[in-house]
MDAnalysis code that builds the backbone (N, CA, C; Angstrom):
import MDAnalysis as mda
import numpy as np

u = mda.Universe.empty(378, n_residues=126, atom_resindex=np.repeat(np.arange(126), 3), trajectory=True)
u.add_TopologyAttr("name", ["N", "CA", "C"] * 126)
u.add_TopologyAttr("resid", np.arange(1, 127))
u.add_TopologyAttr("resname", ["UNK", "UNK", "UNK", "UNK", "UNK", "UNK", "UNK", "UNK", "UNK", "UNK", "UNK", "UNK", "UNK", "UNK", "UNK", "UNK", "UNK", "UNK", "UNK", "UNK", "UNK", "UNK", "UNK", "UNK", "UNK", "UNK", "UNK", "UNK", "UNK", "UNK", "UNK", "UNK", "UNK", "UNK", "UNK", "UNK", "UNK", "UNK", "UNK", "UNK", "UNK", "UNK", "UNK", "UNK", "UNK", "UNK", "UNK", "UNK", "UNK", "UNK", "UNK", "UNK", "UNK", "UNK", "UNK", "UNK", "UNK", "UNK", "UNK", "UNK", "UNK", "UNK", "UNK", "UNK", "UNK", "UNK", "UNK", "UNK", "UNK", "UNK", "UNK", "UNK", "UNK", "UNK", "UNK", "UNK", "UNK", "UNK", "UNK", "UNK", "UNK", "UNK", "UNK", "UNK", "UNK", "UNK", "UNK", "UNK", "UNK", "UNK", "UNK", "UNK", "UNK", "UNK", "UNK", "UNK", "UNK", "UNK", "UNK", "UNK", "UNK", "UNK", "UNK", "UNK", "UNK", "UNK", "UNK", "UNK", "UNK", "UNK", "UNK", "UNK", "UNK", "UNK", "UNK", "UNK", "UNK", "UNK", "UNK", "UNK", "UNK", "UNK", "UNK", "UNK", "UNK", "UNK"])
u.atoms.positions = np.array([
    [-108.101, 63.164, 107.524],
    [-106.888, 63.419, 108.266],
    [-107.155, 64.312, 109.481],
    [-107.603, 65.340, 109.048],
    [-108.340, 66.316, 110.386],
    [-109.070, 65.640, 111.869],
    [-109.311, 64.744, 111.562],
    [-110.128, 63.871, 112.137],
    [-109.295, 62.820, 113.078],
    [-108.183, 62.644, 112.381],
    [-107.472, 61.371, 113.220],
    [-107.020, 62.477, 113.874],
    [-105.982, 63.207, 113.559],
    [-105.515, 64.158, 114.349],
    [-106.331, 64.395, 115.308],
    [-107.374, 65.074, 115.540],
    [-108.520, 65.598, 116.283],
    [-108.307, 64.495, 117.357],
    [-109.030, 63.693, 116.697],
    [-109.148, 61.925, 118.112],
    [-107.386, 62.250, 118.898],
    [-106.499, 62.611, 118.150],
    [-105.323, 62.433, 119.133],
    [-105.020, 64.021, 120.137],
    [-105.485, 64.846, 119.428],
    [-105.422, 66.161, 120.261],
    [-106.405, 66.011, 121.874],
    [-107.661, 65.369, 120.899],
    [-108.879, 65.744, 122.322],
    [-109.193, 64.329, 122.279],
    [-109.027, 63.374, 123.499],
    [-109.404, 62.267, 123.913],
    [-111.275, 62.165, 123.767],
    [-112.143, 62.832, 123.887],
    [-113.775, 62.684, 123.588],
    [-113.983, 62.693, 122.054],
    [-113.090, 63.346, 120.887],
    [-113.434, 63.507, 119.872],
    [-113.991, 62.205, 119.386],
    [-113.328, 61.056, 119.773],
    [-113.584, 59.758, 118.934],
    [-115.431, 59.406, 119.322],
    [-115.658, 60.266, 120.329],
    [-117.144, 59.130, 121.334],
    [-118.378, 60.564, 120.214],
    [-117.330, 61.821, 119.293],
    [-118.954, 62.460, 118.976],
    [-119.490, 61.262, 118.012],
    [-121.140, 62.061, 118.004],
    [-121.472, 61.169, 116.550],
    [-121.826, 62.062, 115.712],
    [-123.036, 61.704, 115.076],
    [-122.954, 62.192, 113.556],
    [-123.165, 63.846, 113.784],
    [-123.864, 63.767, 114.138],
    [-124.559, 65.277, 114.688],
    [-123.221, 66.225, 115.296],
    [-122.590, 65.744, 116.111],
    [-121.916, 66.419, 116.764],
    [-120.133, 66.543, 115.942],
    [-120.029, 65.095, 115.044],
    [-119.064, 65.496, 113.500],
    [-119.529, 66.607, 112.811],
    [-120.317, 66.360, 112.794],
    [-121.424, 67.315, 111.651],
    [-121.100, 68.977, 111.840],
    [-121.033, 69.108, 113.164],
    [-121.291, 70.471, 114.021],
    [-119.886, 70.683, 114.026],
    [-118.691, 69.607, 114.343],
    [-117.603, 70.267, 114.289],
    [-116.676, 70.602, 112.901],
    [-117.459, 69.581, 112.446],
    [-117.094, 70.548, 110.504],
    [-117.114, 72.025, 110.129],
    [-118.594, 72.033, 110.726],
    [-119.355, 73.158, 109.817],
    [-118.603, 74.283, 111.083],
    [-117.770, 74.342, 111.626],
    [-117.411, 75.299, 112.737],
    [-116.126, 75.463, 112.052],
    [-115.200, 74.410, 111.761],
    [-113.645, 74.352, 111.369],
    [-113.914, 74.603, 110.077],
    [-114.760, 74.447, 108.931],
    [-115.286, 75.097, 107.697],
    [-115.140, 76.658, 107.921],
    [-116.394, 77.396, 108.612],
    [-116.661, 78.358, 108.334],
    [-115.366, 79.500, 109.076],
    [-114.764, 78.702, 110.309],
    [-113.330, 79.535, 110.759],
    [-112.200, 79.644, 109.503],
    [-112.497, 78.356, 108.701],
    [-110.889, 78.384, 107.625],
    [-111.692, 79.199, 106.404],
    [-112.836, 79.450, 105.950],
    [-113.851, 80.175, 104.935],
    [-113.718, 81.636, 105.511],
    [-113.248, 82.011, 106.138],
    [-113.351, 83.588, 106.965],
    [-111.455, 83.546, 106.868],
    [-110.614, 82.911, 106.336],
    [-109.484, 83.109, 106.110],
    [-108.825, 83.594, 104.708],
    [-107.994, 83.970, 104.415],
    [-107.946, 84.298, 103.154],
    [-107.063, 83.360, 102.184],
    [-107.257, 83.077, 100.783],
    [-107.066, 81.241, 100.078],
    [-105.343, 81.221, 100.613],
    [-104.850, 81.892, 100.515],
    [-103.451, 81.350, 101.141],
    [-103.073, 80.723, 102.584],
    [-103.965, 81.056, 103.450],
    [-103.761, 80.453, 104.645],
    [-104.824, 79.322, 104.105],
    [-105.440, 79.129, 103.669],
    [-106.664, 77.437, 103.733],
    [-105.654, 76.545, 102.493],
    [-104.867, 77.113, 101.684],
    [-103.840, 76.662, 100.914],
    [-102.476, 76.049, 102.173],
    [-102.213, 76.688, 102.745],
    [-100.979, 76.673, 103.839],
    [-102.161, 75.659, 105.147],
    [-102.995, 75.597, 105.144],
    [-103.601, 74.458, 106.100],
    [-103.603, 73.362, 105.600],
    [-103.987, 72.962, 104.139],
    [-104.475, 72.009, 103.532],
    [-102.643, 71.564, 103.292],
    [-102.023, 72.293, 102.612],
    [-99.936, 71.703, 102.812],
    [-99.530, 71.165, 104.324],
    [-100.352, 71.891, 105.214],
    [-99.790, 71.595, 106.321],
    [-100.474, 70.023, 107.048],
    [-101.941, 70.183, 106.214],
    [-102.265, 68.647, 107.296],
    [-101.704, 67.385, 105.878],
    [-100.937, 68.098, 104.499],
    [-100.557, 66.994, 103.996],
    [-99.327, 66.208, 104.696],
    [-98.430, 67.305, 104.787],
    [-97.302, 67.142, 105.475],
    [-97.189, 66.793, 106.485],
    [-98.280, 66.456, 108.056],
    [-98.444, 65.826, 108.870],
    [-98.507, 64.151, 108.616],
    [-99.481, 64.049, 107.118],
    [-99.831, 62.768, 106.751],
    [-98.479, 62.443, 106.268],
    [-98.002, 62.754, 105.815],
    [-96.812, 62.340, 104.934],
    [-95.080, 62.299, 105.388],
    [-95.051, 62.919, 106.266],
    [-93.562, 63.070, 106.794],
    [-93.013, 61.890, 107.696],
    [-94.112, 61.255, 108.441],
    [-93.391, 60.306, 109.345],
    [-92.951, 58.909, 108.227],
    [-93.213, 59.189, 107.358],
    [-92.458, 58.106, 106.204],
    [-91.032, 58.114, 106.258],
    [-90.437, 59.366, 106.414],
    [-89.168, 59.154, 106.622],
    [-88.781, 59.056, 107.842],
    [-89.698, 58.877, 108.856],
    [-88.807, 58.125, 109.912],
    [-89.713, 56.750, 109.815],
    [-90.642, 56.405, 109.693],
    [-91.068, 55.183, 110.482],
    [-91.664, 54.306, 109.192],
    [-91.432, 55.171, 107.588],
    [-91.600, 54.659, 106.375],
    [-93.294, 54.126, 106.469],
    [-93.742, 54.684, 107.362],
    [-95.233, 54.964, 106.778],
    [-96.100, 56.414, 107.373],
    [-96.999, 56.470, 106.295],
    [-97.574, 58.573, 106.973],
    [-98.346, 57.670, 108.629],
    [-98.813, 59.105, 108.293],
    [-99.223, 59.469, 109.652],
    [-100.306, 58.089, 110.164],
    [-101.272, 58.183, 109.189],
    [-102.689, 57.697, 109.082],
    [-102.373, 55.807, 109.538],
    [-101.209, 55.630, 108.935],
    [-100.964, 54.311, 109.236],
    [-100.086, 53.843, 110.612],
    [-99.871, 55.279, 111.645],
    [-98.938, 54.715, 112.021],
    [-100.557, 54.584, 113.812],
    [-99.520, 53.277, 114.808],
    [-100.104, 53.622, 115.743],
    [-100.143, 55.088, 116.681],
    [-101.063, 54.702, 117.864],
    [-101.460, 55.869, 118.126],
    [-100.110, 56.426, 119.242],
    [-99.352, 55.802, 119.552],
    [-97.876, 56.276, 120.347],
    [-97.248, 56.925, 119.569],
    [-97.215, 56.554, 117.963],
    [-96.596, 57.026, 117.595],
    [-97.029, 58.562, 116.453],
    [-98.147, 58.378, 116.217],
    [-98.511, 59.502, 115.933],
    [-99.060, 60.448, 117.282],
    [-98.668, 60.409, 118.435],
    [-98.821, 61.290, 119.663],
    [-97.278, 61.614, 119.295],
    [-96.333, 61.032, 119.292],
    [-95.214, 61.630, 118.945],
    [-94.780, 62.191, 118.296],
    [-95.373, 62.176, 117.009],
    [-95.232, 63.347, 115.627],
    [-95.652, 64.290, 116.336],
    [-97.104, 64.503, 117.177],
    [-97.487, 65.530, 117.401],
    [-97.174, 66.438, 118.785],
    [-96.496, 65.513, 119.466],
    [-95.947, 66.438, 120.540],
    [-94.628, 66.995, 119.770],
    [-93.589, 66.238, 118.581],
    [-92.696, 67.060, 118.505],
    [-93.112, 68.302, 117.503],
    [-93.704, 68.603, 116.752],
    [-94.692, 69.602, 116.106],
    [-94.938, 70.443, 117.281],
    [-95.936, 70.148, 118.226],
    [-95.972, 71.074, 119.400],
    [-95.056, 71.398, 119.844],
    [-93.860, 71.101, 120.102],
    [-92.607, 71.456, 121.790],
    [-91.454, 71.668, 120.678],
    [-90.639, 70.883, 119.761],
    [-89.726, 70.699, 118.916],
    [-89.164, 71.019, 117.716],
    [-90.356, 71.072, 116.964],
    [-90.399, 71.595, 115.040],
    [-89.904, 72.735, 115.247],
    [-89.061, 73.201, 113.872],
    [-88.446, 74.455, 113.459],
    [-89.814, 75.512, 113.980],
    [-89.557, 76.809, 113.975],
    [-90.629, 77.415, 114.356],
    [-91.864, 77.446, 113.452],
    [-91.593, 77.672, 112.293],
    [-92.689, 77.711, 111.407],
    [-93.571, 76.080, 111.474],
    [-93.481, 75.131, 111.471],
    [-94.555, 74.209, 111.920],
    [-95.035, 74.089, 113.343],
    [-94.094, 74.341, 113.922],
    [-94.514, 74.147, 115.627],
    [-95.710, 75.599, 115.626],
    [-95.709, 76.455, 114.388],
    [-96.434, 77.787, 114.603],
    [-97.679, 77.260, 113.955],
    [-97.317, 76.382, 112.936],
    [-98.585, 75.504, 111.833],
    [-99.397, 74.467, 112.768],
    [-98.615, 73.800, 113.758],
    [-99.523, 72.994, 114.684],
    [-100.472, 73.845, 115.793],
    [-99.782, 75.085, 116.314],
    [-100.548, 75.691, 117.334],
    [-101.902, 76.025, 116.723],
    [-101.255, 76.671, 115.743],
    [-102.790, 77.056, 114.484],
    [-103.716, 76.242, 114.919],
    [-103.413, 74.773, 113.892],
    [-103.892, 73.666, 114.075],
    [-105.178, 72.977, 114.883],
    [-104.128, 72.919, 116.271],
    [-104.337, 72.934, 117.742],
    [-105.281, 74.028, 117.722],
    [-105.378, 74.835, 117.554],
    [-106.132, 75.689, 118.283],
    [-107.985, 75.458, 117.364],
    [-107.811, 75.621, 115.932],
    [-108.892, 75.290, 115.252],
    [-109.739, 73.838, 115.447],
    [-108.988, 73.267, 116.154],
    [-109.599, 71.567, 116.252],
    [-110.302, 71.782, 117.609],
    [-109.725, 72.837, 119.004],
    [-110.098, 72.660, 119.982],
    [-111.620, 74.046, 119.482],
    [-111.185, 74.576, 118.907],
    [-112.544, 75.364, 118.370],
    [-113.531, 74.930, 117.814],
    [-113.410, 73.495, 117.149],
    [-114.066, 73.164, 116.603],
    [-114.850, 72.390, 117.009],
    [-114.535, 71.390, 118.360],
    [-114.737, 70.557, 119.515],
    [-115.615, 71.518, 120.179],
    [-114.979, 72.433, 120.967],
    [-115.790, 73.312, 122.305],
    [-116.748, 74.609, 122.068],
    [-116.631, 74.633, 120.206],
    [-117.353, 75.473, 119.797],
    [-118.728, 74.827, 119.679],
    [-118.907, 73.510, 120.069],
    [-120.246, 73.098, 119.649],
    [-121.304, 73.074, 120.771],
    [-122.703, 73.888, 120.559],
    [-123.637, 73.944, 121.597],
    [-123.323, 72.790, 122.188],
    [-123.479, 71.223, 122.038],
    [-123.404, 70.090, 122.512],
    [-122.237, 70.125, 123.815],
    [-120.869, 70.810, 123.551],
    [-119.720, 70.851, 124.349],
    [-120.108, 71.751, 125.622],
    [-120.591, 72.600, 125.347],
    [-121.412, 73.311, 126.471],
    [-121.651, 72.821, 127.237],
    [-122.392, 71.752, 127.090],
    [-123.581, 71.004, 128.048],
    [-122.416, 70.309, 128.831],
    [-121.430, 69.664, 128.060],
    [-120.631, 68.408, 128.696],
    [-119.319, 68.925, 129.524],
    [-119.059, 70.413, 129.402],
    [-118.339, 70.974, 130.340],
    [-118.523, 71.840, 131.761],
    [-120.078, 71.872, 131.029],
    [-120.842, 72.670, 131.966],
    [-121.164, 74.072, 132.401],
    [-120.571, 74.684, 130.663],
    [-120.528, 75.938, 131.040],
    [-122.083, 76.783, 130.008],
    [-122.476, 77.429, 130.946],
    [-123.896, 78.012, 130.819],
    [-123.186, 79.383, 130.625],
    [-123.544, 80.016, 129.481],
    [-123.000, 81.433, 129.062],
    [-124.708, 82.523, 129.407],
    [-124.362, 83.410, 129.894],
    [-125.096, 84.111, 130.482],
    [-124.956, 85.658, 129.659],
    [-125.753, 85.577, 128.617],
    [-125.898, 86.443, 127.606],
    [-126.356, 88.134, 128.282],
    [-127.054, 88.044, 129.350],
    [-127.212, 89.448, 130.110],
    [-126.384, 89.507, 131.096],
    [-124.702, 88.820, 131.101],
    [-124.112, 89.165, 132.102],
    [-123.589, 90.675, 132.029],
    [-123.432, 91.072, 131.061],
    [-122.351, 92.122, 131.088],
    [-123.515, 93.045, 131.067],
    [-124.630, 93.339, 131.100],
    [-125.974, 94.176, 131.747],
    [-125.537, 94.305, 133.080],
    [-125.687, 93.203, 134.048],
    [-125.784, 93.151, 134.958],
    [-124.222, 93.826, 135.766],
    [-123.213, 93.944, 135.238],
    [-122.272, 93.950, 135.663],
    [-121.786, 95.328, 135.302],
    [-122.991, 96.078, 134.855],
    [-122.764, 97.535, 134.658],
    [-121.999, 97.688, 133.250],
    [-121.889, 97.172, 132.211],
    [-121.131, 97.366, 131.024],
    [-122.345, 97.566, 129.822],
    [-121.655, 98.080, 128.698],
    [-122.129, 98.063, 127.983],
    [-122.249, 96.562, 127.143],
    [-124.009, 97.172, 126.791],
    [-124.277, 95.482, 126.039],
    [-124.405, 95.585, 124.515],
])
């Protein structure tokens, strides 16, 4: 489920491969493993309830529906939902794009070169 979602948040997710699935697991793993069991309890309710709710409008979950229409579950989650899910998607949202741009590989393809003796150079403490 994490996964379809993902492909609909970030348009490149669908083109990683194994290596670079691989890498964005073990990133969205070890961020929800550094949480405490009630929030990875309240993630795991929350991506059920993504799968499962558009049944009552479109009488099938998420996983089955096309991709217009699961962009629409998820923009109203983003912009619309009572606050507490629209607060469960930002979460969400935010761990998937961590999990994407957290990977050495994403680096390369955005182009950003992190410069580990910058803050030397810039008179700060390192």
């Amino acid at each position: 489920m994490l996964d379809l979602i993902s492909a609909r948040i970030i348009p490149g997710f669908s083109r990683l491969d194994a290596e670079g699935s691989r890498d964005f697991h073990e990133i969205v793993d070890r961020a929800l493993m550094d949480r405490p069991e009630h929030i990875r309890r309240q993630f795991s309710i929350f991506l059920s309830l993504i799968r499962w709710a558009p049944g009552l409008h479109w009488g099938r979950p998420f996983d089955h529906l096309d991709g217009s229409r699961q962009d629409r579950v998820l923009s109203w989650l983003q912009d619309s939902a009572p606050d507490a899910l629209r607060k469960g998607f930002w979460g969400l949202r935010t761990l998937v794009l961590m999990g994407y741009y957290g990977r050495d590989a994403a680096w390369i393809e955005v182009g950003y070169e992190p410069d580990f003796e910058g803050n030397r150079r810039l008179g700060g403490n390192a």
